[in-house]
N, C-alpha and C positions, 0 to 999 in steps of 0.2 A: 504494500500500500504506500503508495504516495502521496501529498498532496500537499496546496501553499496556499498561501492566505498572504492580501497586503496588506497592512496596517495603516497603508494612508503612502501617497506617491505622488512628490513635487517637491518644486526651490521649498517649501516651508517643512520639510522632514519625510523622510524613504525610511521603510523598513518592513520584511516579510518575514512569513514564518514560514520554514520547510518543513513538512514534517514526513516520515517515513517510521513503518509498522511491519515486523514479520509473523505477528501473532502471540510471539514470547514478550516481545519488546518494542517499544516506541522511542524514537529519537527526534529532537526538536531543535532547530537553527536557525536563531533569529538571524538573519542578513542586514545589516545594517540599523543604525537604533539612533536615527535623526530626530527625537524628540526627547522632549524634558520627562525625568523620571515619572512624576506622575502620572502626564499624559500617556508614556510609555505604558503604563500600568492598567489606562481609561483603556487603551486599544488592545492591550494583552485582553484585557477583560472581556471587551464585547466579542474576541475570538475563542472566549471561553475557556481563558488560559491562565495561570498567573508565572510571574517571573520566574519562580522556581522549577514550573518545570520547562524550562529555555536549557536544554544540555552544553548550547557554546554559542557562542556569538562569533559574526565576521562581519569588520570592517574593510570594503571594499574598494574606501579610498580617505583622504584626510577630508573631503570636505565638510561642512559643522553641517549638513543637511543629513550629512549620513553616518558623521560621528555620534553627534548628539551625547546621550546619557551615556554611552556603551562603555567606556573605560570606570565609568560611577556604577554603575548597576554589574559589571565584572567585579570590581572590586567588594563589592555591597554584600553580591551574595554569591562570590567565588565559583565562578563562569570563568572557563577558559574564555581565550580572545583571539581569534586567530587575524592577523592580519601580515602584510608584508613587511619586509626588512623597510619598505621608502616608506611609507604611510608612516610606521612606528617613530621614523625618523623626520617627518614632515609635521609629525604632532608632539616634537620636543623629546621623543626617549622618554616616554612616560615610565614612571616605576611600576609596573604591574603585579607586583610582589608574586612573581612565579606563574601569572595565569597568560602570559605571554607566550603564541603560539605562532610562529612564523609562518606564514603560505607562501610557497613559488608556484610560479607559472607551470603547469603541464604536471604536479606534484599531488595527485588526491588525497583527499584527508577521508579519512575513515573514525563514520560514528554510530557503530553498531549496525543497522540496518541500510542506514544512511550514508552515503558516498558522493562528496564531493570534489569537482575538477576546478580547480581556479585557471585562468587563462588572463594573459594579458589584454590589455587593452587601450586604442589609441585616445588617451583623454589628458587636459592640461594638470593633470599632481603627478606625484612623486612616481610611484609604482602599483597603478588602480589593477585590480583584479575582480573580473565579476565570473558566475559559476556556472557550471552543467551540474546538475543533482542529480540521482538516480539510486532507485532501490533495487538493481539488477533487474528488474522489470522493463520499467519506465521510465523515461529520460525528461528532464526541464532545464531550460534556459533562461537564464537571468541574464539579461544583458540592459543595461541602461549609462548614461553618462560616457559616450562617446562621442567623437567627431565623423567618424565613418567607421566599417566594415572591411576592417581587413583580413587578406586569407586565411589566416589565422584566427580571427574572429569565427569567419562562417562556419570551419571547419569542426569547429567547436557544436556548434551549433545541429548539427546535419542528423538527422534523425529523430530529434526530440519530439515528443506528442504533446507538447505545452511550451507555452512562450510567453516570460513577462519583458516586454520590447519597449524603448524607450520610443514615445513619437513627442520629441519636444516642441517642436513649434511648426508653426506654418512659413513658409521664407515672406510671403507677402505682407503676413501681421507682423513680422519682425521687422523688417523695411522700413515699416509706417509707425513703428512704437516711438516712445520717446526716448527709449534708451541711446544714450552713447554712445556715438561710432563708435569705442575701441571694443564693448561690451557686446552692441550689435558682429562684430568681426569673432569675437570669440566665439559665442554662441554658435555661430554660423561655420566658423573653421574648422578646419580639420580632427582638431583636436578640442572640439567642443560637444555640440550636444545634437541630437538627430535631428534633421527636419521631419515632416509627415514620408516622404517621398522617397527617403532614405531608408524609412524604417520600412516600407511600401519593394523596396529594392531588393530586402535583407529577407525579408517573406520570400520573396522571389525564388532569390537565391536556394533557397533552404526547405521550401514547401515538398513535402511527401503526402503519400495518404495516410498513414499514421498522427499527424499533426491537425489536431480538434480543437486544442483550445488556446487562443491567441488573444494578450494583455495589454492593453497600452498602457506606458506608464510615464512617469515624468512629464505630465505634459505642465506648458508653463501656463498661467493660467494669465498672463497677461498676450501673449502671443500663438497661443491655438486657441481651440473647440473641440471638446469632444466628439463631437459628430465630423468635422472635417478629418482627424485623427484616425476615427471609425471609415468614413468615408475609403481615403487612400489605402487601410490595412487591408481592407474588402476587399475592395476594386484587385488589390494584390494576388488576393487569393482564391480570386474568385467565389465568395464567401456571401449573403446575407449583411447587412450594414451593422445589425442587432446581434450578428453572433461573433464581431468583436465586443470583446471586455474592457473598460476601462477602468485602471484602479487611480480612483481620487485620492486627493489631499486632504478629503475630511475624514472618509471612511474606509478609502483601500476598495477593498474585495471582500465576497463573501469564500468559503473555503472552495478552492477548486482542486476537484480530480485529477490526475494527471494523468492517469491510466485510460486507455481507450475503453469507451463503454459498450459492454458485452451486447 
């Protein structure tokens, strides 16, 4: 058994739950934990969960949108913390009194039933890693906070029956926003964050028949729509408009399966 849940996905705080099941045993992997303890705890809750049982945490990159509590609540209630050697090092070499766990790139971490692949990725921090999960069954991508899709990326990618996908903005609403040329450029480059169209690319790229349930996530909330988000993933995949998923910034997702339905 497989399956994730978002907790809430945007600039204001990213973070999912993995969870994987063999019968004997369950295993739980928050991804990212870009909100304030508490709130961390509101959104544990309404997934029916509480911090305790989170088996490890992983930090995906230094950004405070996806750090958040994660080094306070590791510490708090003695959760590993996996993250890379540049993250650890882009967030000061925090003391993590022993629950520091390093991820390389193409290196799976093994937790019980639960098996995860970190994989690089082309984004402006230190050394961002986002994951392939899988219970020997079924396979999920987590891929968000990129500027493109490289070989390396998709490859990662290829077979999965679930997809939480970053579709951060529209190029046209970014254009016209008020933001900053230099922020506008970021955003937009290479080494920033997905258009609709991109993320519309990476479907492309990667769609089999196995692949049913497809997530957009990060979308910025001053520079997309959900529905235009939905729009281009569809159009992609040849898909219904309504059976892409969007996981919000207030509430995430409800749990999804990841496993093909019998």
């Amino acid at each position: 058994m497989l399956r994730f849940r978002s907790l809430g996905s945007g600039s204001s705080g990213n973070a999912t739950v993995v969870e994987a099941g063999d019968g004997s045993q369950v295993r739980r992997l928050l991804v990212d934990c870009g909100f304030g303890i508490r709130q961390l705890a509101a959104r544990l809750g309404a997934a029916g969960l509480g911090i305790d049982q989170i088996d490890a945490i992983f930090i995906t990159h230094e950004h405070a949108d996806h750090v958040g509590c994660g080094p306070t609540a590791a510490l708090r209630h003695r959760i590993p913390l996996w993250m890379s050697y540049g993250t650890h090092a882009a967030l000061g070499t925090p003391d993590l009194q022993g629950l520091l766990r390093v991820a390389h790139d193409m290196e799976p971490i093994h937790l019980g039933p639960l098996c995860v692949l970190p994989f690089t990725v082309p984004h402006d921090a230190r050394e961002p890693l986002q994951l392939r999960c899988t219970d020997g069954a079924s396979h999920l991508g987590l891929l968000t906070d990129l500027g493109h899709a490289s070989s390396h990326v998709l490859q990662q990618l290829q077979g999965c029956h679930a997809l939480l996908l970053e579709a951060n903005h529209d190029p046209d609403l970014l254009a016209a926003s008020s933001y900053p040329t230099f922020l506008k450029r970021r955003i937009g480059g290479e080494h920033g964050h997905l258009a609709n169209h991109a993320a519309a690319g990476i479907l492309k790229a990667v769609q089999h028949a196995g692949l049913h349930r497809v997530v957009a996530a990060h979308l910025s909330a001053q520079n997309n729509q959900p529905w235009l988000a939905q729009e281009a993933l569809a159009h992609a995949l040849k898909w219904p408009i309504h059976a892409v998923d969007i996981a919000s910034a207030a509430t995430g997702t409800d749990w999804i399966d990841v496993a093909l339905p019998q």
